[in-house]
matplotlib code that plots the C-alpha trace (Angstrom):
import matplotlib.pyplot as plt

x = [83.4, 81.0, 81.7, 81.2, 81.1, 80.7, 81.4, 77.7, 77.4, 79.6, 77.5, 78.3, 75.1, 77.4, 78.2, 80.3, 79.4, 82.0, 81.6, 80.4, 79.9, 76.8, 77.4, 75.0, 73.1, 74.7, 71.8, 73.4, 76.5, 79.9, 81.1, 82.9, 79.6, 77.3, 79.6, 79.8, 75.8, 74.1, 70.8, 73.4, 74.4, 76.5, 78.1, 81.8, 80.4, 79.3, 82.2, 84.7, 82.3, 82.5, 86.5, 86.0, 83.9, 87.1, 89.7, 88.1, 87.6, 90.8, 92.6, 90.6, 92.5, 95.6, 95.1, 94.6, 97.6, 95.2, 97.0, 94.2, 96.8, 93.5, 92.1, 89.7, 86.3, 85.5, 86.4, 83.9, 80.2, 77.2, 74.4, 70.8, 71.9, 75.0, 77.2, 80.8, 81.9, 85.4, 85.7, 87.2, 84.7, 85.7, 83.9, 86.2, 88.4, 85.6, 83.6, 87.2, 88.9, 91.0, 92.4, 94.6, 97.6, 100.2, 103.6, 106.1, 107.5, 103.5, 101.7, 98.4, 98.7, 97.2, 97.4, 95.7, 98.8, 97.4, 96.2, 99.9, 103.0, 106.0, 107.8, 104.9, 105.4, 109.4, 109.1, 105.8, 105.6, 102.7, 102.3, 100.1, 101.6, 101.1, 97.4, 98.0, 99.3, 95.9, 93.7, 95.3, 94.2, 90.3, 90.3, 90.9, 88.4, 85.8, 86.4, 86.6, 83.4, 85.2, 87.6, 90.6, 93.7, 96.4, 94.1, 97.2, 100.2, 100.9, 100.9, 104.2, 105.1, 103.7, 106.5, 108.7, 106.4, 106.1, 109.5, 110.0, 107.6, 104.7, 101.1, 97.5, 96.2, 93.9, 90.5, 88.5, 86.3, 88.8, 89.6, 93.1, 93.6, 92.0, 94.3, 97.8, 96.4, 96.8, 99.9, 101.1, 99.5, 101.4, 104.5, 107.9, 109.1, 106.7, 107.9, 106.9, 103.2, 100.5, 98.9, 95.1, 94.5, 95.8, 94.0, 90.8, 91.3, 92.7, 89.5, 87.3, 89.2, 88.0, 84.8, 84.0, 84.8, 82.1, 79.6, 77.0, 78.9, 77.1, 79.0, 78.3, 76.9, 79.2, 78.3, 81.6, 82.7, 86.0, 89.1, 90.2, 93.2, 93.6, 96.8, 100.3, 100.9, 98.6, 100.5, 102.0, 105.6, 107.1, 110.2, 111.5, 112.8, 109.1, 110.5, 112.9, 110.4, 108.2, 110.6, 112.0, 108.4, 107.8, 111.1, 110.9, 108.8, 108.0, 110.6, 111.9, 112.7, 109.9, 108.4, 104.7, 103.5, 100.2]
y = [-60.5, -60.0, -62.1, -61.1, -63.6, -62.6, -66.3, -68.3, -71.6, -69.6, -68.7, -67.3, -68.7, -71.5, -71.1, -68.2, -66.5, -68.9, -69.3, -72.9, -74.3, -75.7, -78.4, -80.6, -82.9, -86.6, -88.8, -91.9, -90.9, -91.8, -94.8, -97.0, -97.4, -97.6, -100.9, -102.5, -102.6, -105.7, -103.8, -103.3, -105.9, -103.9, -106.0, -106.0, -103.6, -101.4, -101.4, -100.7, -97.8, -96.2, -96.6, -94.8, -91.7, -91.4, -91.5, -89.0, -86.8, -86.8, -86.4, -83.4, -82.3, -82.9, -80.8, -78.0, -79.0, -79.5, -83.0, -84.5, -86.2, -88.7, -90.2, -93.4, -94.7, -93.2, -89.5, -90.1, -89.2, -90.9, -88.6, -89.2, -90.7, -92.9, -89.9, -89.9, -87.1, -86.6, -84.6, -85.0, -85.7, -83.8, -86.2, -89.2, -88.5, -88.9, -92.0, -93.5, -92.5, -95.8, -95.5, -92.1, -92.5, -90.3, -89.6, -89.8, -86.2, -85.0, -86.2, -84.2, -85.1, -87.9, -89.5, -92.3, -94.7, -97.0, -95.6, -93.6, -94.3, -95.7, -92.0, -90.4, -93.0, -92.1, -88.2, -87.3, -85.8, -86.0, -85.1, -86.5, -89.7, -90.4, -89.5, -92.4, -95.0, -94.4, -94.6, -97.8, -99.0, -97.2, -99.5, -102.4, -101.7, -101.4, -104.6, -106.1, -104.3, -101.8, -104.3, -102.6, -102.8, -104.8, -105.7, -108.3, -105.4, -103.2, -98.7, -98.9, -102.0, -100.3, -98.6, -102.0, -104.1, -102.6, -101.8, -105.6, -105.8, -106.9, -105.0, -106.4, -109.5, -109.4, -109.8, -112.5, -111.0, -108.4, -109.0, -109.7, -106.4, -104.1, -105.9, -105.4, -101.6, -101.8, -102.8, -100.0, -97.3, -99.2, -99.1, -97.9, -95.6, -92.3, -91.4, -95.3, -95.0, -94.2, -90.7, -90.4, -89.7, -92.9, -94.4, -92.9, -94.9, -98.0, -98.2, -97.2, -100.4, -102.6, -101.7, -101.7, -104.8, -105.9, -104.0, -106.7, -109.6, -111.1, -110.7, -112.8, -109.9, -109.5, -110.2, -110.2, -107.9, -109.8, -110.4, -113.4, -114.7, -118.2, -117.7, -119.3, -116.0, -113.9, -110.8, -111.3, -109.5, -107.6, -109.2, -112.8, -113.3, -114.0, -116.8, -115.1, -112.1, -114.4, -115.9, -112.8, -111.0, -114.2, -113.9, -110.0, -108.0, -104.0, -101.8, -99.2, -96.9, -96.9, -93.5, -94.5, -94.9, -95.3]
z = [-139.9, -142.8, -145.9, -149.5, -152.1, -155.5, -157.1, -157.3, -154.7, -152.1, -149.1, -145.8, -143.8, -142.0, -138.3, -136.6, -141.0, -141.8, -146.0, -147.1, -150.9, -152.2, -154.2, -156.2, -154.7, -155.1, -154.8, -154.9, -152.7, -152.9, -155.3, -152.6, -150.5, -153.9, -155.1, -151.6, -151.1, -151.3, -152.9, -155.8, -158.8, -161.0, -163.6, -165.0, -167.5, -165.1, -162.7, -166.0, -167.1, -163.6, -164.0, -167.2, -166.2, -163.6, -165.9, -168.2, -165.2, -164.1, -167.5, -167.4, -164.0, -165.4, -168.6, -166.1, -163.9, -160.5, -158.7, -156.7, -154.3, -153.2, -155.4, -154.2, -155.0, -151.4, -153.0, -156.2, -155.9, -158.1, -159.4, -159.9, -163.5, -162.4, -163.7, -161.6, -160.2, -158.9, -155.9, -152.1, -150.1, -147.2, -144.6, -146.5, -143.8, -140.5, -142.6, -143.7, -141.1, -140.6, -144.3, -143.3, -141.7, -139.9, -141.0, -138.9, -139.5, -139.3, -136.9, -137.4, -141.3, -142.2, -145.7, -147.3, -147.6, -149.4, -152.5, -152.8, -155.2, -153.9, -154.7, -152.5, -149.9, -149.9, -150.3, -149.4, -152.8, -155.3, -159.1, -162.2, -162.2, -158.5, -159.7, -162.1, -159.5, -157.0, -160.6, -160.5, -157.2, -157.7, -160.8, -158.4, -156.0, -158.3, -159.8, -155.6, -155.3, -152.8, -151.3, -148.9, -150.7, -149.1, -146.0, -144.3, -145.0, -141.9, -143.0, -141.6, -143.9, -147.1, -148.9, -148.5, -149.8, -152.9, -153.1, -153.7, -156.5, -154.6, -156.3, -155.6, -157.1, -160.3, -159.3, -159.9, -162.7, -163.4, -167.7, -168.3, -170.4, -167.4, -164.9, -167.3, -167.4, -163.3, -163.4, -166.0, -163.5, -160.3, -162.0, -160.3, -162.2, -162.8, -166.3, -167.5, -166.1, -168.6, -169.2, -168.1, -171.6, -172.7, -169.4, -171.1, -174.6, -173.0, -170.6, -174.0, -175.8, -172.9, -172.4, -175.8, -176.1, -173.0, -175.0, -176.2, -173.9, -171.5, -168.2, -165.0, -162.4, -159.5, -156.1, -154.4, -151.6, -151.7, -153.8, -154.6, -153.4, -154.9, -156.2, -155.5, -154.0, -152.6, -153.9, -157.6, -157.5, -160.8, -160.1, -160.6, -156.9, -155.8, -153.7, -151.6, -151.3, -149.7, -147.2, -146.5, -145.6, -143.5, -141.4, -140.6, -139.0, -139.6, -141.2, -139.2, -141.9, -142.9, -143.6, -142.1, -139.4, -137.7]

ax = plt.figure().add_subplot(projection="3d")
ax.plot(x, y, z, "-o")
ax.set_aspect("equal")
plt.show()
C-alpha cells in the first residue's frame, strides 16, 4: 500500500510503509525522568515554572476542545532550552508501564489510575476538568521531584479512597498557596474545579512571588509524610476514615483492577 502525505513531518519510511511523525528533537527528555535525576538541582522556582509552562499549554488544549485524558510529568518533554512541551509520549506506556492499569470491563485498556478524577474512576469518562484533576497531581510530582502518587493505596482501592476525602499530602517544600491550588484541581465536584486559565494566573501569582526569593534547592526524591495523617482528608471524619481503611481490605466494587 503506497502512502501519500501531503501534511509536513508525516512520513511513510517506517516498516511494512507504515506512516510515522517526526517530531522535534526533545533533548532533555521527558519531565518525570529530568526532576528525578540526581545530576539535577532544580529549585522550587524551577519546579513551579515547569508547572506553569503546563498549565499554559493545556489551557491552550482546552480553548480548542482537545481532552488530553493523560496528563503526567512522564507525558511532558524538555527541549534544549527547558521549554515544556505537552504531548503523550507514546513509549509512556512501555517505560511506565506499571502506572496503567486495566479495567475490569477492558482488559486490553489500560489507564493510568492514578492521575484520574474520581468521575473518571466511576465512569471511565473524561473531559476538561478531569484534565484539571491530573494537572493537580503533575503539580505534586514536581514539587516530590517525580514521587508516585499514593505509593501504599492498592489500583483496585483508588476510587474509594478518594471518595472519603483522602488527596495526597503537601510536600515538604511545596508553598502553602501552590498546595491550596492542588486541592482546588482534586476537588469532587467537576463544575467547582478551576479553569486552566485561572490555573495559569494562579501559578503566575505564585511564582511571582518566588521571583527574587531565595529558595532552598530541592534534593528530594520523596514526599514527606510527617503528618498526623499520612493522607489529609477534605472531610471532618478523618478519624473514622482511618479506622475504617485499617479494618477492611480491597473494595470489590471497585471499578479497577490490576
Amino acid at each position: 500500500m503506497q502512502f501519500f502525505f501531503p501534511l509536513p513531518g508525516i512520513t511513510d519510511i517506517g516498516e511494512e510503509g507504515l506512516p510515522l511523525v517526526v517530531l522535534p528533537y526533545m533533548k532533555h527528555g521527558d519531565l518525570r525522568h529530568f526532576i528525578r535525576s540526581e545530576k539535577r538541582n532544580p529549585t522550587v522556582k524551577d519546579l513551579v515554572g515547569f508547572g506553569l509552562q503546563v498549565a499554559v499549554g493545556m489551557e491552550y488544549l482546552a480553548q480548542k476542545k482537545f481532552v488530553h485524558r493523560d496528563l503526567a510529568a512522564r507525558n511532558c518533554m524538555l527541549d534544549e532550552t527547558f521549554t515544556v512541551k505537552v504531548a503523550d509520549f507514546g513509549m509512556a506506556r512501555d517505560v511506565f508501564d506499571k502506572e496503567y492499569y486495566s479495567i475490569q470491563d477492558h482488559k486490553k485498556a489500560k489507564l493510568p489510575v492514578k492521575w484520574m478524577a474520581i468521575e473518571s474512576l466511576q465512569t471511565r469518562k473524561f473531559t476538561t476538568k478531569s484534565d484539571v484533576w491530573s494537572y493537580g497531581i503533575l503539580m505534586w510530582e514536581l514539587l516530590t521531584r517525580g514521587a508516585s502518587p499514593y505509593p501504599d493505596v492498592d489500583p483496585y482501592d483508588i476510587a474509594r479512597f478518594l471518595l472519603k476525602g483522602r488527596r495526597l499530602p503537601q510536600p515538604q517544600f511545596c508553598p502553602d498557596a501552590l498546595y491550596a491550588v492542588m486541592l482546588r484541581c482534586w476537588d469532587p465536584e467537576p463544575e467547582f474545579r478551576p479553569a486552566f486559565s485561572t490555573l495559569v494566573q494562579d501559578v503566575q501569582q505564585i511564582l511571582s512571588r518566588l521571583e527574587g526569593e531565595h529558595y532552598i534547592s530541592l534534593k528530594v526524591t520523596y514526599v514527606n509524610l510527617d503528618q498526623p495523617w499520612p493522607y489529609p482528608s477534605l472531610t471532618t471524619n478523618a478519624d473514622e476514615a482511618s479506622a475504617s481503611d485499617s479494618a477492611s481490605g480491597c473494595d470489590s466494587d471497585s471499578h479497577i483492577a490490576s
